[in-house]
C-alpha positions in Angstrom: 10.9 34.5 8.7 12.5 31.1 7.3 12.7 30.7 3.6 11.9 27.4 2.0 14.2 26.0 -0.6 12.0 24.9 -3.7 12.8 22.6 -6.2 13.2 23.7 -9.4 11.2 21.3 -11.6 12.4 22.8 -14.6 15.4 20.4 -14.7 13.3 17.4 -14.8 13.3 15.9 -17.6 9.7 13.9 -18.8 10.5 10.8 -21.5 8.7 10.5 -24.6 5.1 9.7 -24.6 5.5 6.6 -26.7 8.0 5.3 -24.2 4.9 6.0 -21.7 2.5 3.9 -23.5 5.1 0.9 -23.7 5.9 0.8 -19.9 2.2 1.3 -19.0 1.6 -1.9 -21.7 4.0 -3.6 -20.2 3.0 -3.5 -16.8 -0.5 -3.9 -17.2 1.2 -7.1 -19.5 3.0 -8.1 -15.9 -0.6 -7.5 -13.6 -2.3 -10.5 -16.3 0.2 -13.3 -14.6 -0.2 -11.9 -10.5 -3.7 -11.4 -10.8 -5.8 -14.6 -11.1 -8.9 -14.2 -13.6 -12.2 -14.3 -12.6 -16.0 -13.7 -13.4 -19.3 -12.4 -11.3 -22.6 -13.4 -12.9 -24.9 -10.3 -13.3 -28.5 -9.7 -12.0 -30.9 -7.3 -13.9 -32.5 -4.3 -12.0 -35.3 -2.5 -12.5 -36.0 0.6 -11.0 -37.8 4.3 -11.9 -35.9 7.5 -12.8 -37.8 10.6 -14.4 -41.3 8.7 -14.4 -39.7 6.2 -16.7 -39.1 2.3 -16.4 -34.8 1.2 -16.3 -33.6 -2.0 -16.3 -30.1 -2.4 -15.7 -27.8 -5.5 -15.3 -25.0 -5.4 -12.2 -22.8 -7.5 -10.9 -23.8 -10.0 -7.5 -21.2 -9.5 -5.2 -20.8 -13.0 -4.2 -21.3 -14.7 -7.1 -17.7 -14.5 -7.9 -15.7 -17.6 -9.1 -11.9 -18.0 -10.5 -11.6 -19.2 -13.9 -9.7 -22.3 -14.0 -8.2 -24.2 -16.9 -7.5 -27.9 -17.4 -4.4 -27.6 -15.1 -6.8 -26.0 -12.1 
């Protein structure tokens, strides 16, 4: 029988959770200038759950549009 060679994850060393936070921040900061912004309009539903009236507002699939600015 073969014997695996495992890792030993002990000598991996984790950096500090604020240092998490920052990088995270900053590259959800990076995401805001690839990803253009945008906005569906919404469309209220009404259905029945436990013999009681819902309404609910969701988004219409193709009523997306790109914001633009002054620039376009």
């Amino acid at each position: 029988m073969k014997t695996i060679n495992m890792i030993k994850l002990s000598n991996i060393r984790v950096p500090d959770t604020l240092v998490l936070i920052l990088l995270l921040m900053a590259f959800a900061w990076l995401l805001t200038g690839i990803i253009p912004a945008g906005s569906f309009e919404t469309t209220t539903v009404h259905y029945e759950y436990n013999d009681r009236n819902v309404s609910k507002d969701v988004l219409d699939a193709g009523s997306f549009k790109y914001d633009l600015d002054q620039q376009g």
